[in-house]
N, C-alpha and C positions, 0 to 999 in steps of 0.2 A: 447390408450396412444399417446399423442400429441408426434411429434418432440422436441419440447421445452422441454418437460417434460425428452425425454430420452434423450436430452443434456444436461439438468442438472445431470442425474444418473450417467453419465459416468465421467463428471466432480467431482461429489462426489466422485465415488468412487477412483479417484486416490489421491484426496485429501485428505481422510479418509486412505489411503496407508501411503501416506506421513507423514500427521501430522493427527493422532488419536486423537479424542475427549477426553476433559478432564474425569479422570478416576470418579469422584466423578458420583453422582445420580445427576439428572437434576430435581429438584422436586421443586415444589413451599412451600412458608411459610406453607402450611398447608398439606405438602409431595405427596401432589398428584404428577404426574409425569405428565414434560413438554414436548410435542413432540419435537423434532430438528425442523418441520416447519410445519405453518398452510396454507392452499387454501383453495380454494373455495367451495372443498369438503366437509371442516368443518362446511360448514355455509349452504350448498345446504337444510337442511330439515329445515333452519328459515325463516318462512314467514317474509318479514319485517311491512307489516302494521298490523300483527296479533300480533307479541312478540315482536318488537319494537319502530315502529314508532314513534311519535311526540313528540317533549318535550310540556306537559302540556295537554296532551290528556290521557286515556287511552291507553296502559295499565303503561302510566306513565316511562317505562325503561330508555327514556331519558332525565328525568327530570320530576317533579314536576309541575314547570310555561314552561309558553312558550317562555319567553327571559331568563329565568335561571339568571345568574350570567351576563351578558348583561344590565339586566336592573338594579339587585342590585346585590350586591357582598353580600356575606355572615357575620353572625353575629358573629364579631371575642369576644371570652371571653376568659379569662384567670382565669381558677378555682383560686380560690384564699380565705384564710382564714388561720388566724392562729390566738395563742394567745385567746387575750380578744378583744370583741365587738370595743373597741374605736383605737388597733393595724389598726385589719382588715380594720377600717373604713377608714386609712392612705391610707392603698395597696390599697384600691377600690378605691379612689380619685386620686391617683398616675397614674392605669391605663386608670381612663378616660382621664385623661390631656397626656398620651399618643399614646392616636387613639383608644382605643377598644371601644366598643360600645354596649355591651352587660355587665350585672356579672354574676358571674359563682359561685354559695357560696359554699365550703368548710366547713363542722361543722364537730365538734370534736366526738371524739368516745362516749362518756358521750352522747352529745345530742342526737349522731345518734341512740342510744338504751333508751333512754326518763329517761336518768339519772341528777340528779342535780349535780352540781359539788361536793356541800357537803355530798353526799352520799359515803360508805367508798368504794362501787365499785368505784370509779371515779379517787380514788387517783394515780397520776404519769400520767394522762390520759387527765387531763384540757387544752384543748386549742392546745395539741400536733397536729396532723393532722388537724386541722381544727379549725374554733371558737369557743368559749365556749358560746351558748345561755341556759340562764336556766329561762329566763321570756321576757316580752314581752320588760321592762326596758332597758335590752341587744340588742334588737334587734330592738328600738329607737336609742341606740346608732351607733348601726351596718350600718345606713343608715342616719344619721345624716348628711342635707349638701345634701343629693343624692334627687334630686326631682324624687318621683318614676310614676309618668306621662311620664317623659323622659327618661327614662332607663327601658332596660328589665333584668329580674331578673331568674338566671336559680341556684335554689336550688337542690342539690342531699342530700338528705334526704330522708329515707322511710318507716319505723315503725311510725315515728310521723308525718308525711307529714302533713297530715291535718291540726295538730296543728302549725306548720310551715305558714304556707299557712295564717292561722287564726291571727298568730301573724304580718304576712305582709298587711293583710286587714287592719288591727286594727291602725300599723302603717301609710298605707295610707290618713287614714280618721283622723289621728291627723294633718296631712300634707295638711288635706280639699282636696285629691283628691278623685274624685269619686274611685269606685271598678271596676267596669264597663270599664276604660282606664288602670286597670292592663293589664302590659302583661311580662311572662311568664312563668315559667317551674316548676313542684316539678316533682322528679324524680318518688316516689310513687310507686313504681314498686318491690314488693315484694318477689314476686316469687323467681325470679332470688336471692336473701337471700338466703331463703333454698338452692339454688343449687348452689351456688359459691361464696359468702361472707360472710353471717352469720351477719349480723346486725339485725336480725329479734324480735320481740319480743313478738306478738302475736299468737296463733295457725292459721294454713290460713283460716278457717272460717269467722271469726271478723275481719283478717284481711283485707279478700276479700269486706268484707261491710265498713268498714273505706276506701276502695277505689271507691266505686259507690255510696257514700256519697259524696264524694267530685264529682264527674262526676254531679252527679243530682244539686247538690248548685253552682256548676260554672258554669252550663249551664243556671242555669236557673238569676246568678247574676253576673260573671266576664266571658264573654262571650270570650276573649282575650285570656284570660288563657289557656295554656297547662294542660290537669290535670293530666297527667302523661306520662314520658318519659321512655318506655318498655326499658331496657337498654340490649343489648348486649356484652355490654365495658367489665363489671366484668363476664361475660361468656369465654368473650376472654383471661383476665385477667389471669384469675384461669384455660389456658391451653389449650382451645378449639381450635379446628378450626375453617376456613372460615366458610364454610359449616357450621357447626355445633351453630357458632353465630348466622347466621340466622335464624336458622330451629326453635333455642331453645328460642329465642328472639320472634319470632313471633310466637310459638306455646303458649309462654305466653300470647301475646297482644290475641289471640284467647279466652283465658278464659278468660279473663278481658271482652272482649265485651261479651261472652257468660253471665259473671254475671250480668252486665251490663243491658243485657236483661232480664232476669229471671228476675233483681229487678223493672222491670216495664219500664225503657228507651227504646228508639227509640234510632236504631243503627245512623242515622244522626242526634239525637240530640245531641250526644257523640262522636262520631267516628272522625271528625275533629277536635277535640282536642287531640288527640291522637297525640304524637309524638315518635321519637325513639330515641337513641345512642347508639351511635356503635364506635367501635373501628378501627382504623387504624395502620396494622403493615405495616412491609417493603418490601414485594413483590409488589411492585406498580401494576402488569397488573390484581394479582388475587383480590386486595383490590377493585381497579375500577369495575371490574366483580363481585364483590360482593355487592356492593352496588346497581349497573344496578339489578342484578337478586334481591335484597329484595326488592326493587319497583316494581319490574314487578309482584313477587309471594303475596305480601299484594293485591293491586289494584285487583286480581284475585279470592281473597281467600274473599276479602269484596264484590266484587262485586256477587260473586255466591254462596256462603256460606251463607251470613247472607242477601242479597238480598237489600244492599244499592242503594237508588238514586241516592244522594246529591253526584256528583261529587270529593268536598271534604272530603269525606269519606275517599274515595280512595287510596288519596294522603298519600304517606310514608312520611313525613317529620323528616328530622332526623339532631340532633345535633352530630361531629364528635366531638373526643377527642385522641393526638395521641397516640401509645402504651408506656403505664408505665413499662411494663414486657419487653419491647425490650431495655430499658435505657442500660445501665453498669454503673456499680462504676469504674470500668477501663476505661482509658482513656476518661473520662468524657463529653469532646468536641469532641468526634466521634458524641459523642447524637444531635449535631446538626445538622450534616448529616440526621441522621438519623429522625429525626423532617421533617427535608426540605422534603425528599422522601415522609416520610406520609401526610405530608401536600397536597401533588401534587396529590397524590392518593385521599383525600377528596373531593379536589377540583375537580379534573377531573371524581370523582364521582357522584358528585351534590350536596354536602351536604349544608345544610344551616345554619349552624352555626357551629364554630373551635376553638377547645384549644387546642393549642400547649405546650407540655410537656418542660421543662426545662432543662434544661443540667445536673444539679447537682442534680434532685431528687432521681436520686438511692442512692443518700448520705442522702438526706437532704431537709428540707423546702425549696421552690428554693429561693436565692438571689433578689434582684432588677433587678440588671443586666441581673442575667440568664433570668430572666418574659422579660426582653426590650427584651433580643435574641430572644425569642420565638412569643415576638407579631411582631415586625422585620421582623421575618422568614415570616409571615401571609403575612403581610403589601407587602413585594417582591413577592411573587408569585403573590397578585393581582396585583399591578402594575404595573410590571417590565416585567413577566414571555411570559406575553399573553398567558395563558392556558385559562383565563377566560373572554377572546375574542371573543370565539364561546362555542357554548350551547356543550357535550358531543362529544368532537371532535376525540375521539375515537372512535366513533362508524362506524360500518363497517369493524372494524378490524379483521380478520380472528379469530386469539387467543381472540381477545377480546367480539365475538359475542358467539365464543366457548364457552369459561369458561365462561360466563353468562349465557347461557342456562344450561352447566353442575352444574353448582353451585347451581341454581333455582332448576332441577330434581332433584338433592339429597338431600336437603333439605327441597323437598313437602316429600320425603321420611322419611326420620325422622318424619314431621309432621304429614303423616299418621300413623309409627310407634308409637305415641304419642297418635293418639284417637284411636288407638285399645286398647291402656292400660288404657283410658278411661280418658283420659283428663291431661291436664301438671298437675295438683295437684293432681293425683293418681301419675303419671309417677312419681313426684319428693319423694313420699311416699314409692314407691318402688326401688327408687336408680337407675330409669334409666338416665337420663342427668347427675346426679355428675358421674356416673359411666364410660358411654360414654367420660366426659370431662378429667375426671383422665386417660383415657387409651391414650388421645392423647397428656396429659402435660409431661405421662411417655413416650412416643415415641419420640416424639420429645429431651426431655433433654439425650436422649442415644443418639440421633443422636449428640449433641455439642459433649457430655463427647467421644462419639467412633469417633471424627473428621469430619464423615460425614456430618455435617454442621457447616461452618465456620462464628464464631462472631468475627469482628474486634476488637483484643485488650484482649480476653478473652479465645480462643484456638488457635489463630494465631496475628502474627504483633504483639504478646504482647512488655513492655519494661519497665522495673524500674521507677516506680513514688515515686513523694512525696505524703504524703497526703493534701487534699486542706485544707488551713487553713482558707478559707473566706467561712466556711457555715453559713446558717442560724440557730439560733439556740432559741428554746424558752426558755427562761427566766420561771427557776422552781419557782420566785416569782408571778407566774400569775395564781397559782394556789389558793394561799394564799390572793393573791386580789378578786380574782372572790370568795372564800368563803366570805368574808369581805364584799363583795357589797348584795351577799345572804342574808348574816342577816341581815343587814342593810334594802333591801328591806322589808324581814318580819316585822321586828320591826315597820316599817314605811306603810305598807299597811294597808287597814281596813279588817283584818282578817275574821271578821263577815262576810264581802260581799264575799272574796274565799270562804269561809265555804260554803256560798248558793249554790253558782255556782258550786261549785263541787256537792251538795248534787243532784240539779237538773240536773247534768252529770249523774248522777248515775241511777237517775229516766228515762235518756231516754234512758240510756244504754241498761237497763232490759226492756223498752217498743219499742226496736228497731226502734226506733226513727233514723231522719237525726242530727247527733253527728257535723255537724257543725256548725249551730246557739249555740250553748252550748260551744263549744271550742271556740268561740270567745266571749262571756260572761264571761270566765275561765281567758280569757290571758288578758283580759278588766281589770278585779278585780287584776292583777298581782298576778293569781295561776301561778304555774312554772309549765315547762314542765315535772320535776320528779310528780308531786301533780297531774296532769292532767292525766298521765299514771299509777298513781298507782290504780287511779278510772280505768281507763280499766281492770288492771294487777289483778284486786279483780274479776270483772266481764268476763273476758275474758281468765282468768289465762296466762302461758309463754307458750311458746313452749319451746318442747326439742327434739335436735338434734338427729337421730338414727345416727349409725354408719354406713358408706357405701363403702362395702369393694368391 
C-alpha cells in the first residue's frame, strides 16, 4: 500500500465522519452498482493492444475507421413520418433544407404488419405513428423531389422489409438511377418482434428466409445497401438492460449469419452489410461502455466463430437513436437535457449515424420545432462541443475501460446462455429473453415508484403544468383520403398484370425460390403491400404469440 494511497484513507475517512455519502444506491441506468472510485487496479488484467487498441483495426473497441468522427462526422436523421405519403414528403424536404443528411422513415402500424389501409384491421390506425404506404404509387409520392442517388434512406420496417426495399428499387429506377448507388438501411430484423414489439407477421421460419433473400439479391445487386439493422433500441425500449441490449441484439445477428450460411452465403459476402441500432439512455459512462464493449464482443464473435476474413466483416456499425422510454409527458423540456446527455454518449461512443428524440414525443407526433431542437442538439455537439475532435477520448479511463470489459463478459454470458438453449429462436420460443427483459422493466419501475431512483419532474422537482396545446396532431381525414387514393389506384391499374405477378409470387413461394425478383414485379404492377402479403399470409400462414409469464 503506497503512501498516497494511505493519505487518501485517512482523508476519506474523516470526510465520510463529517459529511456521509448520499444515502440513496450509487447504481448505474441499468442498477449495476458504481464504485466511489476507479485505478489502475481496475484495468491491471486489460491488455491494451489485445481488448483495446486501435480505432479501425481489430478488435475495433475504439472505433470502426481510423479517423472516426475526424474525418467525417456522423449521419444525422431524424425519424420521421406521419400522415399520408405527400405530408411526409414536406418533413423530409424540411429537414434536409435544415442540415440533416440522411432519412430515417417512420411507416404506420398498418404498413408495419402488411396491412392495407382499407382493410377493417387498420381502422383509427392510418398514418398515426408513421406514413401510410399501401402501393408503390405512395411511395412515388413519399420521395418525390428527393433524388435518391443523394440521400441515404434508413427504413425501420420489418415483416415486409423486403417488399419495402422492392418498392424503393422500383422507385429509383423511375428516377433513372441505378440500384447499384442505393444506399441504405431496412431494419429487417425480426427476431427482436417476437421478443419485445410485436409487429411480426410471419412464423420465424419464412421469416428467417424473407431475410437471406434479401442478403443474397443485395449482395449480389445494391452492394451499398444495409440489409438489415439488428436492432437493440426496442430491446431497450420494452425494459432491458445495458448488458442485456447487447447480449440479445447480437445473439440475434448470430442467427441471422448462422441462416445466412445454411442458405448457401459466404459470411463476407454478407456480413458487411450488416448493421446495428441501439439505443441510448442517460448514464452517459455506462452507454459509452456499452457501445466500446459491442464492438469489441461482434469483431470477436465474427472473427472466431464463423472464421471471417474480410476485415469488414468485423466491423459493428451501428445507427444511434436516443431513448423514447427515458422521455416524460412531465415537464416536457427537461427531454432536451436529456437528448443532449444521450447525444454525447452516441457520440463518444462511435456511432455512425443519430436521431435525436423530440421533446414533446411522450405527448405526441413531435412538432417542427421540437425536430429543429433535436437536429440542433446534433448539430452542437459536433460543432461546438469538441467531443468529436479526437477518436474515443475516453479511453483509458479507469471506469470507463472497466465497464467495457464488465459489460462485454456479461453479455458473452447471456450469449452462451443462449446457444445452450440452442439458438435465439429456441431461446425466444421458450420465453427466455421476454422473460429476462420483464424482470429488469419490473426492477427498475419499483425502483422510480419506491424513490430509489429519481426522474426530474415525475418523483422529484415535480410542479403544476398546463397542458401543451401546440401538439402535433393527425388529421382523422387522412385516413378517408388514403382509402380514396386506394381505390382509385385499383380502379385505374391493369388488374390482369397484379393478378399474374401475384400468381407467379405464389409459384415461387411454394418453390423456395429468391422472393425478391417477384416482389419487385408485384409493386411494378401496383399490387399493394396488403395483396403482396396475403400471398405470403396463405403460404406461410401468422404467427401466434404464446404468453410468457
Amino acid at each position: 500500500m503506497s503512501n498516497k494511497y494511505k493519505d487518501f484513507k485517512k482523508v476519506l475517512e474523516k470526510t465520510l465522519n463529517r459529511f456521509p455519502e448520499r444515502k440513496e444506491k450509487f447504481l448505474t441506468g441499468s442498477s449495476e452498482e458504481v464504485k466511489r472510485l476507479y485505478t489502475p487496479q481496475d484495468t491491471e488484467n486489460i491488455d491494451y493492444e489485445e481488448e483495446i487498441g486501435y480505432p479501425g483495426v481489430y478488435p475495433y473497441t475504439r472505433g470502426v475507421y481510423p479517423t472516426m468522427h475526424r474525418g467525417r462526422l456522423w449521419t444525422m436523421r431524424q425519424y420521421a413520418g406521419f400522415g399520408d405519403a405527400e405530408e411526409s414528403n414536406k418533413r423530409y424536404k424540411y429537414l434536409l433544407e435544415q442540415g440533416q443528411t440522411g432519412l430515417s422513415i417512420a411507416f404506420d402500424l398498418c404498413t408495419q404488419i402488411g396491412l392495407d389501409s382499407d382493410n377493417p384491421m387498420s381502422v383509427g390506425e392510418v398514418g398515426k405513428v408513421g406514413v401510410a404506404i399501401d402501393s408503390l404509387a405512395d411511395m412515388e409520392t413519399l420521395f418525390a423531389g428527393i433524388p435518391l442517388d443523394k440521400v441515404s434512406t434508413s427504413m425501420t420496417i420489418n415483416a415486409p422489409a423486403a417488399i419495402l426495399l422492392a418498392m424503393y428499387v422500383a422507385v429509383a429506377e423511375k428516377q433513372n438511377v441505378d440500384k447499384s448507388k442505393l444506399k441504405g438501411t431496412i431494419q429487417n430484423d425480426i427476431l427482436k418482434e417476437y421478443m419485445a414489439r410485436g409487429t411480426y407477421i410471419f412464423p420465424p421460419e419464412p421469416s428467417m428466409k424473407l431475410i437471406t433473400d434479401t442478403f443474397e439479391y443485395c449482395s449480389q445487386n445494391i452492394p451499398k445497401w444495409n440489409t438489415i439493422s439488428v436492432s437493440g433500441y426496442h430491446i431497450r425500449e420494452a425494459g432491458s438492460t445495458a448488458v442485456q441490449e447487447i447480449a440479445f441484439t447480437i445473439a440475434d445477428a448470430i442467427a441471422y449469419v448462422k441462416a445466412a450460411i445454411d442458405s448457401g452465403l459466404d459470411i463476407d459476402d454478407f456480413a458487411p452489410r450488416i448493421s446495428f441500432f441501439f439505443n441510448a439512455h442517460n448514464d452517459l459512462l455506462e452507454e459509452i461502455s456499452k457501445f466500446r464493449a459491442a464492438r469489441k464482443l461482434w469483431a470477436k464473435i465474427i472473427k472466431e466463430r464463423f472464421d471471417a476474413k474480410n476485415p469488414k466483416s468485423m466491423m459493428l456499425r451501428f445507427h444511434t437513436q436516443t431513448g423514447g422510454s427515458t422521455l416524460t409527458a412531465q415537464q416536457p423540456d427537461n427531454n432536451i437535457v436529456r437528448v443532449a446527455i444521450q447525444t454525447l454518449a452516441a457520440v463518444l461512443g462511435g456511432t455512425q449515424s443519430l436521431h435525436t428524440n423530440s421533446r414533446d414525443e411522450a405527448l405526441a407526433l413531435p412538432s417542427e420545432d421540437s425536430v429543429r431542437i433535436a437536429l440542433r442538439t446534433q448539430q452542437i455537439v459536433a460543432h461546438e462541443s469538441g467531443v468529436a475532435n479526437s477518436i474515443d477520448p475516453l479511453a483509458g479511463s479507469y471506469m470507463i475501460e472497466k465497464m467495457t470489459k464488465d459489460i462485454s463478459e456479461k453479455a458473452m454470458d447471456y450469449i452462451d446462455k443462449i446457444d445452450s438453449l440452442g439458438g435465439m429462436i429456441t431461446a425466444i420460443e421458450k420465453g427466455y429473453p421476454q422473460r429476462q427483459i420483464q424482470q429488469s422493466a419490473y426492477k427498475y419501475q419499483k425502483q422510480i415508484e419506491n424513490d430509489e431512483r429519481i426522474i426530474v419532474g415525475v418523483n422529484k422537482f415535480t410542479s403544476e403544468e398546463e397542458l401543451n396545446k401546440n401538439l402535433l396532431k393527425v388529421d382523422e381525414a387522412v385516413e378517408n383520403k388514403q382509402k380514396n387514393k386506394l381505390k382509385n389506384l385499383k380502379n385505374k391499374r391493369d388488374n390482369e398484370k397484379v393478378e399474374k405477378s401475384l400468381d407467379n409470387l405464389t409459384i415461387a413461394v411454394k418453390n423456395s425460390e429468391n422472393l425478391i425478383p417477384y416482389f419487385l414485379d408485384a409493386v411494378k404492377s401496383y399490387a399493394t403491400i396488403g395483396e403482396i402479403c396475403d400471398v405470403l399470409r396463405d403460404e406461410y400462414g401468422e404467427y401466434q404469440e404464446e404468453l410468457v409469464l
